[in-house]
mmCIF file of the N, C-alpha and C atoms, coordinates in Angstrom:
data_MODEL
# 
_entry.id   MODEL 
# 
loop_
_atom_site.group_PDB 
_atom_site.id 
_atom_site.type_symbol 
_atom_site.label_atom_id 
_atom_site.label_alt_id 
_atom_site.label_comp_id 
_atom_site.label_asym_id 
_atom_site.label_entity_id 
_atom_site.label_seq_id 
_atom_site.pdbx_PDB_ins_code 
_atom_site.Cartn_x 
_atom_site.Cartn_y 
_atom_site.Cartn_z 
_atom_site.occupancy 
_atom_site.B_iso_or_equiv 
_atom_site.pdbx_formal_charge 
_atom_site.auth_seq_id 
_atom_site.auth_comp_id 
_atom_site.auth_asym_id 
_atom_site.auth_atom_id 
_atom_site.pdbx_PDB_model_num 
ATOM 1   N N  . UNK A 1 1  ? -136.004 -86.414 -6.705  1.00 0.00 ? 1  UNK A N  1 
ATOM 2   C CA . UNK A 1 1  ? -134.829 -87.171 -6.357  1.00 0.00 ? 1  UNK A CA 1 
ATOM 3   C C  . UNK A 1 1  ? -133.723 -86.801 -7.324  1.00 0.00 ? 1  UNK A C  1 
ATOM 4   N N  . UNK A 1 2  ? -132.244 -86.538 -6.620  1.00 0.00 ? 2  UNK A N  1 
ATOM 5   C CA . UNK A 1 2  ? -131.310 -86.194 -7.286  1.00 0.00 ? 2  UNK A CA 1 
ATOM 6   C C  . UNK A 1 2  ? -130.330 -87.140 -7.440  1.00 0.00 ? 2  UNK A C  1 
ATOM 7   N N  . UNK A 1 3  ? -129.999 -88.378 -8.660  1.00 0.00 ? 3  UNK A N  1 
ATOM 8   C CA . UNK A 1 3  ? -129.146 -89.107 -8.456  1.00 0.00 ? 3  UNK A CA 1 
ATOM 9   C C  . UNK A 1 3  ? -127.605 -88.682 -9.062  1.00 0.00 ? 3  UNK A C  1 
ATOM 10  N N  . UNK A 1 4  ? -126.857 -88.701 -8.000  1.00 0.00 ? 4  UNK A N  1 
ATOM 11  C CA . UNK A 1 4  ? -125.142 -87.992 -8.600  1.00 0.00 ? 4  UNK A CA 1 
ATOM 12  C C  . UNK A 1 4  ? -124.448 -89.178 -8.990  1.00 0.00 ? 4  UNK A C  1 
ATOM 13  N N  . UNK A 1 5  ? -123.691 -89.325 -9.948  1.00 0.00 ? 5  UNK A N  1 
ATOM 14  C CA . UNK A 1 5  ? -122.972 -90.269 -10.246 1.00 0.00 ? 5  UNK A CA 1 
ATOM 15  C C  . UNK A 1 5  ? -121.554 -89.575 -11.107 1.00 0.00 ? 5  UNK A C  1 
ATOM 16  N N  . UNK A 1 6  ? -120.151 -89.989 -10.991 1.00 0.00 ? 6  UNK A N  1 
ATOM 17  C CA . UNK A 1 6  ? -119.146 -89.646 -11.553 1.00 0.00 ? 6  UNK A CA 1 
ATOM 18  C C  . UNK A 1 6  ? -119.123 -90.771 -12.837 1.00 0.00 ? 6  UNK A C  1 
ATOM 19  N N  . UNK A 1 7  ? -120.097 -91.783 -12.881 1.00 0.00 ? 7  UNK A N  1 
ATOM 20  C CA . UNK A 1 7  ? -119.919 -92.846 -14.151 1.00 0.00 ? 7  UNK A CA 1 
ATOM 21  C C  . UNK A 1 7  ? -121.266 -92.376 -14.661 1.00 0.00 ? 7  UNK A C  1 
ATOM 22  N N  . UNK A 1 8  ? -121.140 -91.699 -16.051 1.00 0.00 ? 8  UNK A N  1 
ATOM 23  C CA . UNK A 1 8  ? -122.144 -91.768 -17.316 1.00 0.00 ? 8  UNK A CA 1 
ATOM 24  C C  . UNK A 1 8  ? -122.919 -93.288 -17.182 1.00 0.00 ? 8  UNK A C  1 
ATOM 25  N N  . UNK A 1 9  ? -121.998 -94.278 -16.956 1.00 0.00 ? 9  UNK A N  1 
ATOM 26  C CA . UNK A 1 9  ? -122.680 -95.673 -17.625 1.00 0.00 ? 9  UNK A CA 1 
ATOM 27  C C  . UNK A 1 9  ? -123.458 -95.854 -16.230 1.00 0.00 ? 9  UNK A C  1 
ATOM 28  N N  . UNK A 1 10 ? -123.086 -95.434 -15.377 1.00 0.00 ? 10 UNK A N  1 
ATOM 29  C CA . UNK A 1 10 ? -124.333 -96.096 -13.484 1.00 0.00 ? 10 UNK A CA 1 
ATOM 30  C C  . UNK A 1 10 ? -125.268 -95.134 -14.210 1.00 0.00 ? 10 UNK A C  1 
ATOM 31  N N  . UNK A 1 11 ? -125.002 -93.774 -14.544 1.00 0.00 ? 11 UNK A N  1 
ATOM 32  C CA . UNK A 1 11 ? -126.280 -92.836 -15.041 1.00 0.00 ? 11 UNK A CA 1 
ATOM 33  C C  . UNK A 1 11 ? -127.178 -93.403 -15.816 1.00 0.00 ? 11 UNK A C  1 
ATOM 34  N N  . UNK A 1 12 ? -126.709 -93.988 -16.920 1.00 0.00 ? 12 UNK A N  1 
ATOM 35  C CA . UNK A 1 12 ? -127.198 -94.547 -17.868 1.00 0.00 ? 12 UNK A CA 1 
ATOM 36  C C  . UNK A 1 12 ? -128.136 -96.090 -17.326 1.00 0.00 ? 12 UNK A C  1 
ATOM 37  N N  . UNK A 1 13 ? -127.311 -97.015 -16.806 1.00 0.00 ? 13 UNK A N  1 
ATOM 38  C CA . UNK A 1 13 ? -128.283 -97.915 -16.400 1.00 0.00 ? 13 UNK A CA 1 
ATOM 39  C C  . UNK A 1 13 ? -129.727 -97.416 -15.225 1.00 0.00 ? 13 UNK A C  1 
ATOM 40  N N  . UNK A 1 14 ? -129.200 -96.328 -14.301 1.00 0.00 ? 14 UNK A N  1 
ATOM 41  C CA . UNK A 1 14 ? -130.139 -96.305 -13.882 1.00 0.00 ? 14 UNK A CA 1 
ATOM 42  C C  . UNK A 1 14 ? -131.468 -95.768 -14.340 1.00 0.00 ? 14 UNK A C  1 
ATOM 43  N N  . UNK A 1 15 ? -131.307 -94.700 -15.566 1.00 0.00 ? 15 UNK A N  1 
ATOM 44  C CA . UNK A 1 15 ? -132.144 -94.034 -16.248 1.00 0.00 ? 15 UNK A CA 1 
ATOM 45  C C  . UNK A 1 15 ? -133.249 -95.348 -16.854 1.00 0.00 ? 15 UNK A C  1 
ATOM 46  N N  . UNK A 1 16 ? -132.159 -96.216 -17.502 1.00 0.00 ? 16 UNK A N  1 
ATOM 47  C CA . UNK A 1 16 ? -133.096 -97.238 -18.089 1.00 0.00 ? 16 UNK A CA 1 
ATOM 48  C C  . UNK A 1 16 ? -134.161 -98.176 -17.081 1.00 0.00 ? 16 UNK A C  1 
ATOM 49  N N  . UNK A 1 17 ? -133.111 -98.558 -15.586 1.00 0.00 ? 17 UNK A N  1 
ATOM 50  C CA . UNK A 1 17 ? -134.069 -99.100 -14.667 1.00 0.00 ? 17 UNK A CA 1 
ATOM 51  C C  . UNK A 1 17 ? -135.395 -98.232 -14.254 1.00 0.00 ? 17 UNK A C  1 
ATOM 52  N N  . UNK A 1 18 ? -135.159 -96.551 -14.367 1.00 0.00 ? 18 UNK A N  1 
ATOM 53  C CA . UNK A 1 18 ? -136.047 -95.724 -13.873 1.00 0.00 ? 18 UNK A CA 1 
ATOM 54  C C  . UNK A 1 18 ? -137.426 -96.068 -14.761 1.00 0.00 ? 18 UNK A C  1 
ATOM 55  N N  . UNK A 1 19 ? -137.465 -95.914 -16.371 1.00 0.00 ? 19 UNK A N  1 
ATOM 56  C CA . UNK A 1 19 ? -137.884 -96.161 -17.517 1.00 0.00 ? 19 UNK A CA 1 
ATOM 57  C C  . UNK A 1 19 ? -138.727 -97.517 -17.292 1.00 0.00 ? 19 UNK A C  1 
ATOM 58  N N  . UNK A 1 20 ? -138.030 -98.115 -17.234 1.00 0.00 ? 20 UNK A N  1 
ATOM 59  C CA . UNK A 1 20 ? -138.643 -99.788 -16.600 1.00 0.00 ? 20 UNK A CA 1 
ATOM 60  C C  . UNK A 1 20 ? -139.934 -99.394 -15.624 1.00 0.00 ? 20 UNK A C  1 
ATOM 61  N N  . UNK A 1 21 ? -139.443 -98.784 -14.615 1.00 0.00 ? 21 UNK A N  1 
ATOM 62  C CA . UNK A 1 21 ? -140.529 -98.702 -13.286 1.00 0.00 ? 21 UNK A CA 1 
ATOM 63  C C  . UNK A 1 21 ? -141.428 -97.834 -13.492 1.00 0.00 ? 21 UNK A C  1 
ATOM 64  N N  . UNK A 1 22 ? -140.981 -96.729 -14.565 1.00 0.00 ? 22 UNK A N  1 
ATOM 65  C CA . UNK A 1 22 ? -142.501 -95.789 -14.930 1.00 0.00 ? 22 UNK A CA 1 
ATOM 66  C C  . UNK A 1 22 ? -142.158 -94.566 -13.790 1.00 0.00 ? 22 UNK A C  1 
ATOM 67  N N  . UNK A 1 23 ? -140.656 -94.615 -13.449 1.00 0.00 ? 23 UNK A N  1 
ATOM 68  C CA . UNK A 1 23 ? -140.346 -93.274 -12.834 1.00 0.00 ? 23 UNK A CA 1 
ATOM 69  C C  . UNK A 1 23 ? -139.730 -91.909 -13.530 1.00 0.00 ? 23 UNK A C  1 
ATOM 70  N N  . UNK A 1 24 ? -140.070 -90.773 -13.513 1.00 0.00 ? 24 UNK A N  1 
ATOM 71  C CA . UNK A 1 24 ? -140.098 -89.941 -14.055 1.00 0.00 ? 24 UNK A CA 1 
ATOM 72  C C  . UNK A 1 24 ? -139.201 -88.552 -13.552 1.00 0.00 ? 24 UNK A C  1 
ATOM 73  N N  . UNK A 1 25 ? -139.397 -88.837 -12.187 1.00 0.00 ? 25 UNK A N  1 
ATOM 74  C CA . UNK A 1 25 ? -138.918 -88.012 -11.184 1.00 0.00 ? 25 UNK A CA 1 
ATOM 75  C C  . UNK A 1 25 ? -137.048 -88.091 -10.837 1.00 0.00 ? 25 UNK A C  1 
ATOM 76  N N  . UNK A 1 26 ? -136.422 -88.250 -11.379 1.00 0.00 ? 26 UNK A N  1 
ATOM 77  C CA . UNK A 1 26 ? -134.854 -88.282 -11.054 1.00 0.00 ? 26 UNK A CA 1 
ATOM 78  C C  . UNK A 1 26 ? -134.381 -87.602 -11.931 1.00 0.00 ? 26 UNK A C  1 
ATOM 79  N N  . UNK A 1 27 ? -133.603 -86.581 -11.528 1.00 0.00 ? 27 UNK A N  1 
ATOM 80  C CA . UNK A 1 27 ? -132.712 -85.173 -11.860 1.00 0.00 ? 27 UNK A CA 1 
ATOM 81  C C  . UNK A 1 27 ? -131.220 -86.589 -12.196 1.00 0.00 ? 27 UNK A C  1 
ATOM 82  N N  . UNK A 1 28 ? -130.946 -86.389 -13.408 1.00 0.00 ? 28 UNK A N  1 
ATOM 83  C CA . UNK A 1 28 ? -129.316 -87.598 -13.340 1.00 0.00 ? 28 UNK A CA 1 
ATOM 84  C C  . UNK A 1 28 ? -128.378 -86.545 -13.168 1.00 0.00 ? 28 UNK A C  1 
ATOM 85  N N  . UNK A 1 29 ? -127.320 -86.350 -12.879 1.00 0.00 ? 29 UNK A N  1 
ATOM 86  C CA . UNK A 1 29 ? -125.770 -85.588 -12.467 1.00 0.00 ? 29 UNK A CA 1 
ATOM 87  C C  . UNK A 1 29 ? -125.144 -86.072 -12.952 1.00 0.00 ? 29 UNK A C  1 
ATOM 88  N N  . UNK A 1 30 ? -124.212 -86.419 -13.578 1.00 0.00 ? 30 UNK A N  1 
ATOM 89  C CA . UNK A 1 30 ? -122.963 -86.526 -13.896 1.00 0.00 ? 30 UNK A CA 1 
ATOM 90  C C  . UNK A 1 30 ? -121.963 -86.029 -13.563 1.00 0.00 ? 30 UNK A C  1 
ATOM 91  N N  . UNK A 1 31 ? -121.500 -85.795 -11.873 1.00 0.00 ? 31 UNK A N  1 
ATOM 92  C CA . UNK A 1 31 ? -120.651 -85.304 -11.338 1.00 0.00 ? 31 UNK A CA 1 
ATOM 93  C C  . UNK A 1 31 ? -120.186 -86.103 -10.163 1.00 0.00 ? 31 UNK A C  1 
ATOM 94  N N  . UNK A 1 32 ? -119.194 -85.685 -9.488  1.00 0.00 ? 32 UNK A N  1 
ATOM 95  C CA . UNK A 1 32 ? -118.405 -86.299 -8.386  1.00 0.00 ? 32 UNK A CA 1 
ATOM 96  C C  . UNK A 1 32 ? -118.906 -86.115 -7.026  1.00 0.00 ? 32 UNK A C  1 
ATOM 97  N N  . UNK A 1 33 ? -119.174 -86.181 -5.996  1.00 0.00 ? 33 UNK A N  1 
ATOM 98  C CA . UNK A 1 33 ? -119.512 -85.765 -4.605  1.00 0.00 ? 33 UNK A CA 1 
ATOM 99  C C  . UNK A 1 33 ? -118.797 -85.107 -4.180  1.00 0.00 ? 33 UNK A C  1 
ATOM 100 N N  . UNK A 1 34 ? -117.297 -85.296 -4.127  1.00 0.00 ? 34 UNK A N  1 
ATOM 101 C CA . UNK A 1 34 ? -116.293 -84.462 -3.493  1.00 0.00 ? 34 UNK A CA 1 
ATOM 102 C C  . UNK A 1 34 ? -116.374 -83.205 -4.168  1.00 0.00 ? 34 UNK A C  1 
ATOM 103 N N  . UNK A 1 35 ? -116.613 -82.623 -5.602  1.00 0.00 ? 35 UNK A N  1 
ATOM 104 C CA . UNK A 1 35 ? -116.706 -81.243 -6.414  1.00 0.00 ? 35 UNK A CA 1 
ATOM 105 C C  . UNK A 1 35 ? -117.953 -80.869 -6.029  1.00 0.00 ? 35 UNK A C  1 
ATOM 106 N N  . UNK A 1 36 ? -118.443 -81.290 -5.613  1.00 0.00 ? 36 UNK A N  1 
ATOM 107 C CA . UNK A 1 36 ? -120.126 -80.440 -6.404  1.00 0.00 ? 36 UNK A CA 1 
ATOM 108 C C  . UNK A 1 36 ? -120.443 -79.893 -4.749  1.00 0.00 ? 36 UNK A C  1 
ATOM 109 N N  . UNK A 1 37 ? -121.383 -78.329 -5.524  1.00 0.00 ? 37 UNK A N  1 
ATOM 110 C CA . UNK A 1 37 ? -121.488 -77.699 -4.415  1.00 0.00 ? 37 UNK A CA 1 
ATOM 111 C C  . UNK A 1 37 ? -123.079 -77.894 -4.606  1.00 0.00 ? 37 UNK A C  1 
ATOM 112 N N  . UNK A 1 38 ? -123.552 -78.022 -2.929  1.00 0.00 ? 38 UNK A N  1 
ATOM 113 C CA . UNK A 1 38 ? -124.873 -77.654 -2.905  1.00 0.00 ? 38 UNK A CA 1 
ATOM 114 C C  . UNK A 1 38 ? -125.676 -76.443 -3.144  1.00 0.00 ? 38 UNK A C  1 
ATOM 115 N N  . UNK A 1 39 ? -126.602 -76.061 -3.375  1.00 0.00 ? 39 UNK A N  1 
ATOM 116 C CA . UNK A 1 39 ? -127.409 -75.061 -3.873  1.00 0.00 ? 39 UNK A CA 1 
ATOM 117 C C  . UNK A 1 39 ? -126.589 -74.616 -5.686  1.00 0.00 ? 39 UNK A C  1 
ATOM 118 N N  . UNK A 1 40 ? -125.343 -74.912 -5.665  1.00 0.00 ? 40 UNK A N  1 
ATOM 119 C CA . UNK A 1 40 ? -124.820 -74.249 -6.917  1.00 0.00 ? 40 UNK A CA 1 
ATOM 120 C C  . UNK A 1 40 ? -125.387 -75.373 -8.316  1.00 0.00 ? 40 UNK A C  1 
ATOM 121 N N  . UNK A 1 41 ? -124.522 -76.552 -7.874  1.00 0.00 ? 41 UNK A N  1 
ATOM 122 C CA . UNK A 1 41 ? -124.415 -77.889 -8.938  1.00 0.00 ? 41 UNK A CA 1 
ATOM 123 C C  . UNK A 1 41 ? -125.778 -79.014 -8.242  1.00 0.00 ? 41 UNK A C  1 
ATOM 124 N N  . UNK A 1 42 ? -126.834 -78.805 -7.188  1.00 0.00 ? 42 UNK A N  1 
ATOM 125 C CA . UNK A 1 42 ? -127.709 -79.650 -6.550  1.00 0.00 ? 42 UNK A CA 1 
ATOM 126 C C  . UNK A 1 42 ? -128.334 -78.725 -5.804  1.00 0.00 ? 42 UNK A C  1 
ATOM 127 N N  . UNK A 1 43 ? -129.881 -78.778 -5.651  1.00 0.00 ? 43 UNK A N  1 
ATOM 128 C CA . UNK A 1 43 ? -130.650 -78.488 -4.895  1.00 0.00 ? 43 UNK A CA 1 
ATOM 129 C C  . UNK A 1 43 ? -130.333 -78.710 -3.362  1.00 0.00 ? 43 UNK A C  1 
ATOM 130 N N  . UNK A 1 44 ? -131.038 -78.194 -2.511  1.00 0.00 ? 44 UNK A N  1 
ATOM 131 C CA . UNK A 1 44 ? -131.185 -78.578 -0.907  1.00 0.00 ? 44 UNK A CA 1 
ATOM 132 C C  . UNK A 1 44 ? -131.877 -80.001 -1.293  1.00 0.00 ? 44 UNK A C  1 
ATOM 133 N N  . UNK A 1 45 ? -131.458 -81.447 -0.275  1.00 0.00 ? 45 UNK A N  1 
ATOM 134 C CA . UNK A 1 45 ? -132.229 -81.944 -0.374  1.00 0.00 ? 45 UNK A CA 1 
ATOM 135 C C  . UNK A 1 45 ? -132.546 -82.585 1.193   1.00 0.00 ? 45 UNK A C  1 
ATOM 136 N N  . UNK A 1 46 ? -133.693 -83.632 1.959   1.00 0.00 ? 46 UNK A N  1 
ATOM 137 C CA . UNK A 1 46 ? -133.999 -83.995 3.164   1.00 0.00 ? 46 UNK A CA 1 
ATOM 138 C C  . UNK A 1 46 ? -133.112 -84.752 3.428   1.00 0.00 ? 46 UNK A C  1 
ATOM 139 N N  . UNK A 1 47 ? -132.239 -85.768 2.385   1.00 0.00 ? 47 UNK A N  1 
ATOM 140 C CA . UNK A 1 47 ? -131.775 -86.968 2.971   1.00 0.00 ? 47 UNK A CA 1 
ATOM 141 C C  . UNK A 1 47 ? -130.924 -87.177 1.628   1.00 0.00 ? 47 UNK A C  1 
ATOM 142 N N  . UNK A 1 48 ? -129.406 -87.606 2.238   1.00 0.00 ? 48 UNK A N  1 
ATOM 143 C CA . UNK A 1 48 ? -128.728 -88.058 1.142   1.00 0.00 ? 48 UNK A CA 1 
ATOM 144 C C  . UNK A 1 48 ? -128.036 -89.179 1.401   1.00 0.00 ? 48 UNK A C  1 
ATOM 145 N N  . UNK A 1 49 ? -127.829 -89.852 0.163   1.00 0.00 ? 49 UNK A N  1 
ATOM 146 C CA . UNK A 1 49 ? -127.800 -91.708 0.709   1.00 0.00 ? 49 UNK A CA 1 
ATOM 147 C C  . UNK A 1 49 ? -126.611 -92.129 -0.042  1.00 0.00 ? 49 UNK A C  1 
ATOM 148 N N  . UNK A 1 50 ? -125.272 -92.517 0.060   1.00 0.00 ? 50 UNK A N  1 
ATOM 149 C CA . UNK A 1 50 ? -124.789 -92.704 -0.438  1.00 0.00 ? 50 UNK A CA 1 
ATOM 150 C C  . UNK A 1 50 ? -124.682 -94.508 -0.098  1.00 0.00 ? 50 UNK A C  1 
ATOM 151 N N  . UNK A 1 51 ? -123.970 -94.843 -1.806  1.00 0.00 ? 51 UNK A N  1 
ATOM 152 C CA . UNK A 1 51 ? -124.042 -96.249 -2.016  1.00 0.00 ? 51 UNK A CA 1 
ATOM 153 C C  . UNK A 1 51 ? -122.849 -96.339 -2.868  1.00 0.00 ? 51 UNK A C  1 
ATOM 154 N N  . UNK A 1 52 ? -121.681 -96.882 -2.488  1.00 0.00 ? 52 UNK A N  1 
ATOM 155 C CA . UNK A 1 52 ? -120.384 -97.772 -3.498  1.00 0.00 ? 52 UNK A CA 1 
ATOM 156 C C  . UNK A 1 52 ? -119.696 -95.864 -2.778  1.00 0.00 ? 52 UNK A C  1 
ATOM 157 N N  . UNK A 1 53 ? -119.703 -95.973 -1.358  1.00 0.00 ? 53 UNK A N  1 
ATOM 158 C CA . UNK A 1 53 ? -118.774 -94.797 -1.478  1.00 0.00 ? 53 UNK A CA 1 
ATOM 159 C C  . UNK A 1 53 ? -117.454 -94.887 -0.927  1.00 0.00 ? 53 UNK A C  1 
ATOM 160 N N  . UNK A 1 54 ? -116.596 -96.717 -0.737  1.00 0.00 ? 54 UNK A N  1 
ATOM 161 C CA . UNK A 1 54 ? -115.431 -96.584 -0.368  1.00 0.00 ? 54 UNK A CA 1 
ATOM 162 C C  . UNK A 1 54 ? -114.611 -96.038 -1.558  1.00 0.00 ? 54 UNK A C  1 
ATOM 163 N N  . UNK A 1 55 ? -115.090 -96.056 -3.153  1.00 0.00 ? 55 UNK A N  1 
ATOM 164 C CA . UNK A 1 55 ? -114.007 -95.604 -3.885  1.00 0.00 ? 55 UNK A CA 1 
ATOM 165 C C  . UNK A 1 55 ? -113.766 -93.940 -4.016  1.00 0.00 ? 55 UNK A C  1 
ATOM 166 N N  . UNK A 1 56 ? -114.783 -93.093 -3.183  1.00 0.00 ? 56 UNK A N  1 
ATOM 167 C CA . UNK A 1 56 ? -114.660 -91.617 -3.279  1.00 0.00 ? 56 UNK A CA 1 
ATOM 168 C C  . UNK A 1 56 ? -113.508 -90.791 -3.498  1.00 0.00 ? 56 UNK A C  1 
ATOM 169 N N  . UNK A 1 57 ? -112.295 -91.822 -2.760  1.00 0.00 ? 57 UNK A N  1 
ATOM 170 C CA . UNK A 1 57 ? -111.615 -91.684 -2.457  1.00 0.00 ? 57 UNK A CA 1 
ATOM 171 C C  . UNK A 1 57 ? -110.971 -90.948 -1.353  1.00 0.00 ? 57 UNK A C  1 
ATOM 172 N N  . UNK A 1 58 ? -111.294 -89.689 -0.713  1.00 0.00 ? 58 UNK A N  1 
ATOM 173 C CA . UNK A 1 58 ? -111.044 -88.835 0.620   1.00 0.00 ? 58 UNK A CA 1 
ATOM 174 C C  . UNK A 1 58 ? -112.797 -89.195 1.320   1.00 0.00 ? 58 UNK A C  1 
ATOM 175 N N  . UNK A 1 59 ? -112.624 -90.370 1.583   1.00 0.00 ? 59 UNK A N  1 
ATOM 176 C CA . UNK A 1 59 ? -114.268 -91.454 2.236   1.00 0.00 ? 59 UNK A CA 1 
ATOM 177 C C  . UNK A 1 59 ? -114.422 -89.676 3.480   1.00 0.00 ? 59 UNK A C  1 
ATOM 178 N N  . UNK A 1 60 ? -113.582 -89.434 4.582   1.00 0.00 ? 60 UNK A N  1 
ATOM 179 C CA . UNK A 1 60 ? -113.704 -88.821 5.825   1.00 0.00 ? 60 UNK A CA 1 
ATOM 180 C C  . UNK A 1 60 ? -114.545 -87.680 5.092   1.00 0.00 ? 60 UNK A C  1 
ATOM 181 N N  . UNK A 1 61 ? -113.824 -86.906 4.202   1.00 0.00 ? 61 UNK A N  1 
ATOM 182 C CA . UNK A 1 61 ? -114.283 -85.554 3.497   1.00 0.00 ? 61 UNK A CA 1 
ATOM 183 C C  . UNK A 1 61 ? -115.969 -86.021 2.538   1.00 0.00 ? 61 UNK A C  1 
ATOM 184 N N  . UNK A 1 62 ? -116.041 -87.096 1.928   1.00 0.00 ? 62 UNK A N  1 
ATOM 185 C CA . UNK A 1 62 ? -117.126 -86.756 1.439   1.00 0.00 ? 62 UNK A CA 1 
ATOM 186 C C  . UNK A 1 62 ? -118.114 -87.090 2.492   1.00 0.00 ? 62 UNK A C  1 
ATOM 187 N N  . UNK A 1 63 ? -117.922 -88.215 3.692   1.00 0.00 ? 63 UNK A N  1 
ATOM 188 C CA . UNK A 1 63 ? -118.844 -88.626 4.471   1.00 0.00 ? 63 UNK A CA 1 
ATOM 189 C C  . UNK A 1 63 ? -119.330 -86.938 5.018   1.00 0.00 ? 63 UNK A C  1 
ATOM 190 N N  . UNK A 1 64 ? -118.151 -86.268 5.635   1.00 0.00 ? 64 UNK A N  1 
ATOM 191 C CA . UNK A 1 64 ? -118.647 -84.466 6.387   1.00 0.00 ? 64 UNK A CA 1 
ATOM 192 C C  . UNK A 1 64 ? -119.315 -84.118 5.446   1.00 0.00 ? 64 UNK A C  1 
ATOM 193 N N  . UNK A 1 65 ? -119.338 -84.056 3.990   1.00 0.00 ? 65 UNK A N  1 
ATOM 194 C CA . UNK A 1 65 ? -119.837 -83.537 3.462   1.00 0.00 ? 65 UNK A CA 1 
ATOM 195 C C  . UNK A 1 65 ? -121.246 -83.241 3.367   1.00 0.00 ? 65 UNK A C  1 
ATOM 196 N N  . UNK A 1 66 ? -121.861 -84.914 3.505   1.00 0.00 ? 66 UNK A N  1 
ATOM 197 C CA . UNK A 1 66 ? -123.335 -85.377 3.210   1.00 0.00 ? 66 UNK A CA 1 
ATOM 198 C C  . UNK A 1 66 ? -123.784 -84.985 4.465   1.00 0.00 ? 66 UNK A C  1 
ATOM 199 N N  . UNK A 1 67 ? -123.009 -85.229 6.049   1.00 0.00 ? 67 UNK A N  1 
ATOM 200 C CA . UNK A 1 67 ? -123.961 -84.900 6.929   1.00 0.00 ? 67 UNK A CA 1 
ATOM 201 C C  . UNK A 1 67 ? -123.548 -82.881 7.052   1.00 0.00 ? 67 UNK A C  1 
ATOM 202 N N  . UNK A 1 68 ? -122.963 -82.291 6.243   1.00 0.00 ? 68 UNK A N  1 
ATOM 203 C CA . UNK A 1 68 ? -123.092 -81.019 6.642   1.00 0.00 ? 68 UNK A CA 1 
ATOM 204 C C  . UNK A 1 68 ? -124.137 -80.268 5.592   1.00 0.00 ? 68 UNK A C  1 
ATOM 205 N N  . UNK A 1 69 ? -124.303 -81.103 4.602   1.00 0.00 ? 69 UNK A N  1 
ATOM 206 C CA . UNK A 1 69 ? -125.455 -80.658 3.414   1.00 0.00 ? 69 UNK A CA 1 
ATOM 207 C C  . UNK A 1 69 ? -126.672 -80.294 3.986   1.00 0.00 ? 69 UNK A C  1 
ATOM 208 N N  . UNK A 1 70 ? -126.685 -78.684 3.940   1.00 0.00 ? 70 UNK A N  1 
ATOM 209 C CA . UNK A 1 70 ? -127.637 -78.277 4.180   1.00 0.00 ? 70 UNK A CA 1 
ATOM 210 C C  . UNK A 1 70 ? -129.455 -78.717 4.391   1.00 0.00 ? 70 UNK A C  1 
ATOM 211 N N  . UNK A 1 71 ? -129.988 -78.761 5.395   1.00 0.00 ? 71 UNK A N  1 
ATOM 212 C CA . UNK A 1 71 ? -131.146 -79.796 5.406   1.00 0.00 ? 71 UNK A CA 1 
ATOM 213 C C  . UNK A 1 71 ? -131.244 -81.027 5.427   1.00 0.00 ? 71 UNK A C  1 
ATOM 214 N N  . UNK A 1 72 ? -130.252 -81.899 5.254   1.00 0.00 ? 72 UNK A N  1 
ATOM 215 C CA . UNK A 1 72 ? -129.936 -82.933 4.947   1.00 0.00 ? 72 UNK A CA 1 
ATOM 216 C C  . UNK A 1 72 ? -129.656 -83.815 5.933   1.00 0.00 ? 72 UNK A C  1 
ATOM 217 N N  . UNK A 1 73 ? -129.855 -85.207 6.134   1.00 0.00 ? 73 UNK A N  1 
ATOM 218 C CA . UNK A 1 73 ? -130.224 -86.281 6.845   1.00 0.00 ? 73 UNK A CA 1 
ATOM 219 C C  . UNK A 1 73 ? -128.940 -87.019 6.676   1.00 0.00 ? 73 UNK A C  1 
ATOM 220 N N  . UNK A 1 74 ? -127.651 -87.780 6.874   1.00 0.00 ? 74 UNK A N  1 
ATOM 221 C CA . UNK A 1 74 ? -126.999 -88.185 5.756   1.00 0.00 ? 74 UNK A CA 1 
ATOM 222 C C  . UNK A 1 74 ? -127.245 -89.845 6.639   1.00 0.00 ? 74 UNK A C  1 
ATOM 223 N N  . UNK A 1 75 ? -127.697 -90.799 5.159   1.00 0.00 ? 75 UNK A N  1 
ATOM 224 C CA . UNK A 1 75 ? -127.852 -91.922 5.507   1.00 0.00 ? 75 UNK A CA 1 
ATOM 225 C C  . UNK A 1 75 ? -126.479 -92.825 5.264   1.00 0.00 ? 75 UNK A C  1 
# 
């Protein structure tokens, strides 16, 4: 699992919630959705889920984005 986040501190809490649950498995990002290229800055992945994405700001462009991501499911 690849979690992207443009806030260090969502990175940060979630690392600690991960820690809590005894999960091991999450790649953290520290990057934006609208910049980051797939295969370059993120793996292919099955399904990508976005959550808190009215502040993206260009919402139309990152929504194409997730459902044109290669392999990808966009939830």
């Amino acid at each position: 699992m690849t979690a992207l986040d443009y806030s260090p501190v969502m990175l940060e809490t979630l690392k600690g919630n991960a820690a809590v649950e005894g999960l091991n498995n999450i790649v953290l990002l520290n990057k934006d959705w609208i910049q980051t290229r797939i295969e370059k800055d993120v793996d292919i992945h099955d399904v990508v889920l976005a959550s808190r994405s009215l502040p993206m700001g260009n919402l139309r462009k990152a929504l194409t984005m997730m459902n044109e991501a290669p392999g990808a499911c966009a939830i």
